[in-house]
C-alpha positions as CSV (number, residue, x, y, z in Angstrom):
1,X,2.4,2.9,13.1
2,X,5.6,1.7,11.9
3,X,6.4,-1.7,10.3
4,X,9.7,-3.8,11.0
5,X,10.3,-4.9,7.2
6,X,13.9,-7.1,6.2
7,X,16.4,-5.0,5.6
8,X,16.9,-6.8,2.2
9,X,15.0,-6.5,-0.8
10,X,12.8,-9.7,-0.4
11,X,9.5,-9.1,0.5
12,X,9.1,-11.5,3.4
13,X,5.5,-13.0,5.0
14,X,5.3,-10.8,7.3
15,X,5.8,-7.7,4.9
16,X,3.4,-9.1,2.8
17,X,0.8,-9.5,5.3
18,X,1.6,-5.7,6.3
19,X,1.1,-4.5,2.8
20,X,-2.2,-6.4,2.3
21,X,-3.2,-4.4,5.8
22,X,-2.2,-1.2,3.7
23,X,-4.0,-2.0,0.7
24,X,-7.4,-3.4,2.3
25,X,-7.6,-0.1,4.5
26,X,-7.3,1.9,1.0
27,X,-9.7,0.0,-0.7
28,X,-12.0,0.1,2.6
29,X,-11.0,3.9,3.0
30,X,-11.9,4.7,-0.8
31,X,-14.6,2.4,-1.0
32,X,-12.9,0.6,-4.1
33,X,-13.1,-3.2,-5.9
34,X,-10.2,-5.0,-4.9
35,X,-10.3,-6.4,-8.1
36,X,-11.1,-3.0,-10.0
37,X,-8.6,-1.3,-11.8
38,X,-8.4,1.5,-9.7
39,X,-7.4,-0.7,-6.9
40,X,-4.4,-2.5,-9.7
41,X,-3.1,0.8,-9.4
42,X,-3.4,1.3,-5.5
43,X,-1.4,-2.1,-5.1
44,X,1.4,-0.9,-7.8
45,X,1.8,2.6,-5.7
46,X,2.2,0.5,-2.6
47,X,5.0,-2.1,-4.1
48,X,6.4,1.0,-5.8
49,X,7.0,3.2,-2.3
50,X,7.9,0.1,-0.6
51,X,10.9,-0.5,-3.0
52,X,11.7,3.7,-2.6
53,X,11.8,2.7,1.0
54,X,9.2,3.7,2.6
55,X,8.1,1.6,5.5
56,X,5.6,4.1,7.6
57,X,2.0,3.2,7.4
58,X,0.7,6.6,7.9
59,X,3.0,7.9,4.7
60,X,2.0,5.2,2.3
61,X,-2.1,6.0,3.4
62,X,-1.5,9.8,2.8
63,X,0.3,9.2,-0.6
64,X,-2.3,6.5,-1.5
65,X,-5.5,8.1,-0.7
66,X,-4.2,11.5,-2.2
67,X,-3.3,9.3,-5.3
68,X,-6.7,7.1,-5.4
69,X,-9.1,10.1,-4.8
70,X,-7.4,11.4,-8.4
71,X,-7.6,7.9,-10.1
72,X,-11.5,7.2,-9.2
């Protein structure tokens, strides 16, 4: 699934909304808080490959869920 994100650097609503889809399936996926620390970190990754430019779905669960399974 890809998302249409602005071709700016603002973060619109409808980013944001996509991003929160992103994160909640991690935390469902990993079975994490969404207020633990674990999860502070999940949200940074997923601003952090959204400014690199990354706007695929399936890339930013792979990188995620590789990256969570280490942190928890």
């Amino acid at each position: 699934m890809h998302f249409i994100f602005q071709k700016d650097d603002t973060i619109g609503p409808a980013d944001i909304a996509n991003l929160r889809e992103v994160f909640e399936a991690l935390c469902e996926r990993e079975h994490l808080s969404r207020h633990s620390a674990v999860a502070d970190e999940v949200a940074k990754r997923i601003l952090q490959l959204y400014k690199a430019g990354v706007r695929d779905r399936t890339i930013f669960m792979a990188v995620i869920q590789s990256r969570a399974k280490r942190l928890h």
